[in-house]
N, C-alpha and C positions, 0 to 999 in steps of 0.2 A: 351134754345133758339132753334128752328127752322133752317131748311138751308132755305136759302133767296137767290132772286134773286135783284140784284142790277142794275139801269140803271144808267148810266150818260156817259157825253160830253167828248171826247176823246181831243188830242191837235189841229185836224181837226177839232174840232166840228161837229165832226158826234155821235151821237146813239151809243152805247155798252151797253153789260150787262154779267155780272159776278152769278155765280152759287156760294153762300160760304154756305158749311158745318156747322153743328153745332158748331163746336170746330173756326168758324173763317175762315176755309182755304180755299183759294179760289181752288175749284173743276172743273168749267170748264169758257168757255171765250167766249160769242157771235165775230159776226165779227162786221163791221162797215156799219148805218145804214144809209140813208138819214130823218129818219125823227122817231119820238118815238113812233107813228102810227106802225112803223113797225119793232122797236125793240120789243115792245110791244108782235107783232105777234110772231116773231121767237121765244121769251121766251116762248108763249103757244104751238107751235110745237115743242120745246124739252119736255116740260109738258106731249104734248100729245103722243110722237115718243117714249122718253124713253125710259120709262115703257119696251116695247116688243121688243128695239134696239137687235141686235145680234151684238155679239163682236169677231168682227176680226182679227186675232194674224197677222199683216203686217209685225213681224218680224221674223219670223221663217225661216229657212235659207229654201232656193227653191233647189228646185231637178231636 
């Protein structure tokens, strides 16, 4: 199986979408949308931003 993106209705019924892994686990979590037009979008700008993201350690202690 494939990692999938999942949409559906919150208890607001607003728009979400979930990132699950092959193995099931859900990997990452959209916010909330007003419409599926636009969960839609933001699932293809993680798609597309991904890929070249740079990963920021925000926990490293400051100096």
């Amino acid at each position: 199986m494939a990692a999938k993106f999942e949409m559906y209705k919150d208890k607001s019924d607003k728009y979400r979408f979930r990132l699950k892994a092959t193995n099931g686990e859900i990997i990452a979590v959209g916010e909330a949308y007003e419409s599926e037009t636009a969960c839609k979008n933001g699932i293809e700008s993680v798609k597309k931003n991904a890929p070249a993201a740079e990963i920021v350690n925000q926990t490293a202690a400051r100096v």
